[in-house]
N, C-alpha and C positions, 0 to 999 in steps of 0.2 A: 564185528559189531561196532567197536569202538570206534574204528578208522571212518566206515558207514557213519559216524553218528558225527565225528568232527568233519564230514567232507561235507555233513549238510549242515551246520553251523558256520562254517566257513562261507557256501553259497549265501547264507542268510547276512550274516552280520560281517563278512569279507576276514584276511585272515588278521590277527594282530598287527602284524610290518606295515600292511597295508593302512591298516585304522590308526597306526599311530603318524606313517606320511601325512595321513590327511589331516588328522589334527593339527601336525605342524604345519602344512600348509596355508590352514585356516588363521591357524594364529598368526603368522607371517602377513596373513592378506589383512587378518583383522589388525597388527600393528601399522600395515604401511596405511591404512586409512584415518587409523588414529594420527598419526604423524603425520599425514599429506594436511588433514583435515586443518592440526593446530596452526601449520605454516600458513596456510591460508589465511585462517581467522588472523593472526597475528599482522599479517601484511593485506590484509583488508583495512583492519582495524587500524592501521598506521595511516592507510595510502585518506581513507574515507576525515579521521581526524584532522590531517590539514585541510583537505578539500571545506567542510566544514567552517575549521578556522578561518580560511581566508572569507569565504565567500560570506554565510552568516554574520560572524564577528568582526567580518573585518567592511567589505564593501555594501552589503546591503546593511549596515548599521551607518554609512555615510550616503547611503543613499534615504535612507529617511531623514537625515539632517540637511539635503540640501535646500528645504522651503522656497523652491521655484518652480513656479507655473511652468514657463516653458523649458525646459528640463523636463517635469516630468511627462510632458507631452510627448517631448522629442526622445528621449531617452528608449522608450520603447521601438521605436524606427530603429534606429542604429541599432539597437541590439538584435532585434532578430533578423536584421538584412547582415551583420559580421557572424550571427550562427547558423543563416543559411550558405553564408559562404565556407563556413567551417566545414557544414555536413555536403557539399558540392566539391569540395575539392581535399580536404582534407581526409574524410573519411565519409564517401559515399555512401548514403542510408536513405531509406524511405521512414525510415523509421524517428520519431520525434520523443515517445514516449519510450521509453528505453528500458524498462518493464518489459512490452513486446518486443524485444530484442533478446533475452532472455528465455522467455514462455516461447517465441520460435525455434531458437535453438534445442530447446527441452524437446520439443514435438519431430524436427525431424535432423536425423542420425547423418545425413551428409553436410549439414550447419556447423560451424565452428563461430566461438567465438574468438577471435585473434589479438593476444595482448597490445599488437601493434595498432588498434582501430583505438585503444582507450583513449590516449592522449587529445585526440580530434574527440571523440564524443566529452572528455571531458570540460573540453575549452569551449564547446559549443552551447554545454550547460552551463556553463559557468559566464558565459556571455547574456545567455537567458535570461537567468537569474538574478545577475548584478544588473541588465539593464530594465528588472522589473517585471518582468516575463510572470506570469502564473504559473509555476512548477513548482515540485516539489524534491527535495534535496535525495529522496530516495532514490530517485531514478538513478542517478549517477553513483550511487551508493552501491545499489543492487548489481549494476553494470559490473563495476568495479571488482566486486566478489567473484560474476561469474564467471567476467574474462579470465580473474586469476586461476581459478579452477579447473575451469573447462582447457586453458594451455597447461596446465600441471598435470592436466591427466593427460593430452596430448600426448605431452615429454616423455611419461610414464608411463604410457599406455603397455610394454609389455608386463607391467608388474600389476596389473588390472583385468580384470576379466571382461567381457563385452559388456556381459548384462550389467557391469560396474559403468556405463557411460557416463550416466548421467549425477553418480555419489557428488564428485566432487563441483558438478556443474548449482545443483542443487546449495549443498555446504555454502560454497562462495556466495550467492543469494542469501542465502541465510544469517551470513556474519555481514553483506553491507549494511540491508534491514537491520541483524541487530546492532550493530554498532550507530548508527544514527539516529536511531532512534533509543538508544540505553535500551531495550527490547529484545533480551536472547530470544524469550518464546515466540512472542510476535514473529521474529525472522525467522523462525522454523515452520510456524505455522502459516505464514505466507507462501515461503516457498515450494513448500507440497501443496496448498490450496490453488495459489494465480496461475496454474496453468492449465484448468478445467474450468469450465463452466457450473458443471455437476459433480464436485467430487463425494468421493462416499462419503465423506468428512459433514459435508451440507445437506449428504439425503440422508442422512443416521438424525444431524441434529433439528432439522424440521417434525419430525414426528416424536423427535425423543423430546424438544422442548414445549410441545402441546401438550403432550401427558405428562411432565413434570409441572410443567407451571398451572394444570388445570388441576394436578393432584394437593400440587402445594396452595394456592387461592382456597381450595378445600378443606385443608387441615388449618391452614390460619385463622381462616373463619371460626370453623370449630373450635381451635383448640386456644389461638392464639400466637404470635409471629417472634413471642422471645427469640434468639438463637438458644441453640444448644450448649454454645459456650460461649457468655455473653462477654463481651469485653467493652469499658466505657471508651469517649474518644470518636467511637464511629454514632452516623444519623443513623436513621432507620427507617424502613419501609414498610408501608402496609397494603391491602388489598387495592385500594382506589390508588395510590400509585403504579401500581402493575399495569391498573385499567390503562393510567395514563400513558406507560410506558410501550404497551401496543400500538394505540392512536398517535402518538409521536412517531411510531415506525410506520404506520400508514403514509404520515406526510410524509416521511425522511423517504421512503420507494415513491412515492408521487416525483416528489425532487429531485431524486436520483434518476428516474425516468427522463426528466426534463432535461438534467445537464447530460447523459447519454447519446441523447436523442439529437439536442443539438451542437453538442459536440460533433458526432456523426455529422449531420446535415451538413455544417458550417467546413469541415474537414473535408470532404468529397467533392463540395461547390468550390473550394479554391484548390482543387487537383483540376479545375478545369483552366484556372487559370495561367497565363506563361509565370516561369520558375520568380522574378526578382521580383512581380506584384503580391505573390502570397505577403513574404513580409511588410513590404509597407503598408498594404492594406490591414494583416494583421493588428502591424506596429501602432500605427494610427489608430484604430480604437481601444486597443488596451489602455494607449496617453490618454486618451480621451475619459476613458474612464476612469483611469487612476487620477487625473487633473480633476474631476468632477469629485473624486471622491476626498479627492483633500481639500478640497475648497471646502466642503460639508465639514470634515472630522477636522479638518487643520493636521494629517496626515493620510500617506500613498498606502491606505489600510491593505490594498488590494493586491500589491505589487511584490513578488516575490512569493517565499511561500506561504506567508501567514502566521508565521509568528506572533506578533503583535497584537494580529488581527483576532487570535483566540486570544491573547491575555485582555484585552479591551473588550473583548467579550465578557469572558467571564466577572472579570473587577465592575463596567461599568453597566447599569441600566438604560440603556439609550430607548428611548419612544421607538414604536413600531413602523415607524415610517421611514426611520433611522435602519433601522435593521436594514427592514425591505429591499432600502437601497445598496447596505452593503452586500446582503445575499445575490441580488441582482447583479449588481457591479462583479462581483468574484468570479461566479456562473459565465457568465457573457467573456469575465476577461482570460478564464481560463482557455475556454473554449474558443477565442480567439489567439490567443496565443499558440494553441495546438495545432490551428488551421495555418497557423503564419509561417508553420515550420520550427518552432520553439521545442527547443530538448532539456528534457528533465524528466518528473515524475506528480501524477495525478494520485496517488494516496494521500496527501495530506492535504490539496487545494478543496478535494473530494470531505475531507475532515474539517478543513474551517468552516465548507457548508454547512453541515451536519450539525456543526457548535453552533452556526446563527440560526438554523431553525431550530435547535431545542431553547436556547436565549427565546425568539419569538414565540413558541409554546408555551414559554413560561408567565412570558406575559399576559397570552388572550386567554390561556383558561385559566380563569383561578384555582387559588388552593393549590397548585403546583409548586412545588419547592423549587428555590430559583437555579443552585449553586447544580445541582445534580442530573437535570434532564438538560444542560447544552454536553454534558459527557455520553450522556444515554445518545443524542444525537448523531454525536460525530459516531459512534458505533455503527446505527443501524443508517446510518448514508454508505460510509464506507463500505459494509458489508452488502448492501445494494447494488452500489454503484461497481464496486470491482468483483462481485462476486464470490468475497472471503468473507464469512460469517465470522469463523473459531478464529481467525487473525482480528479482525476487528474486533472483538468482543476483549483479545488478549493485550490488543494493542490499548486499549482505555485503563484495564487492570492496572498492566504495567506502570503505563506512563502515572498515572492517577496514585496506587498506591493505598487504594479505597477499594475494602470486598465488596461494599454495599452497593457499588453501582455494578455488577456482574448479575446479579438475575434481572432488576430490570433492564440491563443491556441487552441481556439475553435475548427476550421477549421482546423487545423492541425490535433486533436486528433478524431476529426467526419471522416476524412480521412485513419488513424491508423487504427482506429476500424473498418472501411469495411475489409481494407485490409487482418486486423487479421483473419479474417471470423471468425468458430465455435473454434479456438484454444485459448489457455490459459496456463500459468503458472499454476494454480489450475486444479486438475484431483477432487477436488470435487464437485465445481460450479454446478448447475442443472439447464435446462431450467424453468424458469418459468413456460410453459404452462404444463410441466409437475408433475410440483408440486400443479397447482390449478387445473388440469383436475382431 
């Protein structure tokens, strides 16, 4: 009986020896992930800081001090005709936006991303950028992460299991995001988000943030909008802000349609052209805009990734027609820059958008609090435009450092994202259902 009763215990729960192998095996797989993981971060975190340093601090801070016309005409030409030479000979890519270089690899299992390609992507960026390019410093960040990874798990692939492909490809994404932008969560919640169009993450928070925000609009009415535990220091929000923080997400998906759309267009019509005209045709209207736009500001607002261009937001009230032309001029030069063959990254040019139409929101409707909806903005563009809601929304927290702008972001970016429907900045993205059907 007894022997009967442990031999079916055994089939059940396997025998002791056995259950104890696997634990240890477990923990073993579960240390080398801890440990592959930290290497990574650490040498993300080193390689992305100079990059950074040079390029930010160092050349695009003398490149808004050189107050010349034709410099900043020309400047754009030269740049993206030595980063189409980078990406032609140095490191062969179709690829400009370097996000999709990543999100490919994610999707299919005979892709690598090879340490030996970073050098070339990174100098091509780094050519972009200093000579004024509309990109953003992420792209080569993210790059950065995921070549490290994705060759660390190569090397180590027998200490890995299959379905482990893509941990450490992921990880590295995750530590360039966060490290460029001071943003752990952001970088997490990016890198699980950018490589769907539809993830569960975006079809959970569209129905969860209507019944939250239609329950809470409900009880603040009634009850009243104290917090729970109220702390001085922070502004605060009431119902007719929420209102507003929707209607700003309607524009901010109109907008985000817009630069999508012509990004697209403008990116396809110069694949028809032969290879050395993309750039200079590019190059040339970038100068052109960035020239126009300092004539206006008495600075290349435009140029680079936008730094500036959100502190001058937020610090100064500029007239509406002032905006107009920045949001115009950005849009146009980004989307130029993309078609010309310019390598870097559209989350954050996608983000200055988003800051100068909440700045312009704040102005035409009254009663809008000034400082607070160009943040709610950049939220619900970005979360439009690339299709990451919960990254966008963590990316404002983060940076900002401010609770109070997290539900109206919310509401704004759950509003973006209907609007944006199946469009996207990324032509790699894939539905989920299509990838687990």
């Amino acid at each position: 009986m007894f022997s009967r009763l442990r031999i079916r215990l055994v089939s059940l729960f396997g025998s002791p020896l056995n259950t104890l192998h696997s634990l240890r095996a477990r923990e073993a797989l579960i240390a080398r992930w801890i440990l592959s993981s930290f290497v990574i971060g650490v040498m993300t975190g080193v390689l992305v800081a100079a990059f950074d340093f040079l390029l930010r601090d160092q050349v695009v801070w003398y490149l808004y001090s050189l107050r010349s016309r034709p410099a900043y005409a020309l400047l754009p030409v030269a740049g993206l005709l030595c980063a189409w030479l980078a990406t032609r000979y140095l490191v062969p890519s179709r690829e400009g936006e370097l996000t999709e270089d990543y999100i490919l690899v994610f999707h299919d299992k005979s892709r690598r991303m090879r340490l030996g390609n970073l050098p070339g992507k990174l100098v091509a960026s780094f050519l972009t950028i200093a000579s004024g390019g509309s990109m953003g410093l992420e792209g080569p960040a993210i790059y950065t992460g995921a070549a490290l990874g994705n060759s660390l798990q190569n090397w180590l692939g027998r200490y890995f299991g299959r379905e482990d492909r893509k941990m450490l490809l992921v990880a590295g994404a995750s530590a360039g995001m966060a490290a460029i932008f001071k943003a752990p969560l952001t970088g997490v919640v990016f890198a699980m988000e950018s490589p769907y169009k539809d993830s569960m993450a975006a079809r959970a928070l569209v129905p969860g943030l209507i019944a939250s925000s239609a329950s809470y609009v409900t009880f603040v009415t009634l009850v009243g909008s104290e917090p729970l535990f109220g702390q001085s220091g922070f502004g605060r929000f009431g119902v007719r802000d929420i209102l507003y923080a929707a209607l700003l997400g309607l524009c901010c998906g109109i907008g985000a349609r817009l630069f999508v759309w012509l990004t697209h267009l403008l990116k396809h019509a110069f694949q028809r052209l032969p290879g050395v005209v993309r750039p200079l045709i590019g190059g040339l209207a970038v100068g052109a805009l960035g020239t126009l736009v300092f004539v206006a500001f008495g600075e290349p607002y435009i140029y680079g990734p936008g730094y500036m261009l959100i502190r001058h937001a937020l610090a100064v009230q500029e007239p509406v027609k002032l905006l107009l032309l920045l949001f115009g001029a950005k849009l146009l030069a980004t989307s130029f820059t993309v078609a010309g063959g310019g390598v870097g990254g559209l989350f954050f040019p996608q983000a200055v958008l988003g800051v100068i139409l909440g700045s312009l929101f704040s102005l035409v409707v009254p009663g809008v609090p000034g400082p607070l909806f160009p943040l709610i903005g950049l939220a619900a563009f970005v979360g439009a435009g690339y299709r990451t809601p919960l990254a966008a929304v963590a990316f404002v927290a983060e940076t900002t450092g401010n609770p109070w702008v997290l539900i109206p972001a919310m509401i704004a970016t759950v509003v973006s994202f209907l609007v944006m429907g199946q469009a996207g900045v990324s032509e790699r993205q894939q539905n989920l259902i299509q990838v687990t059907t």
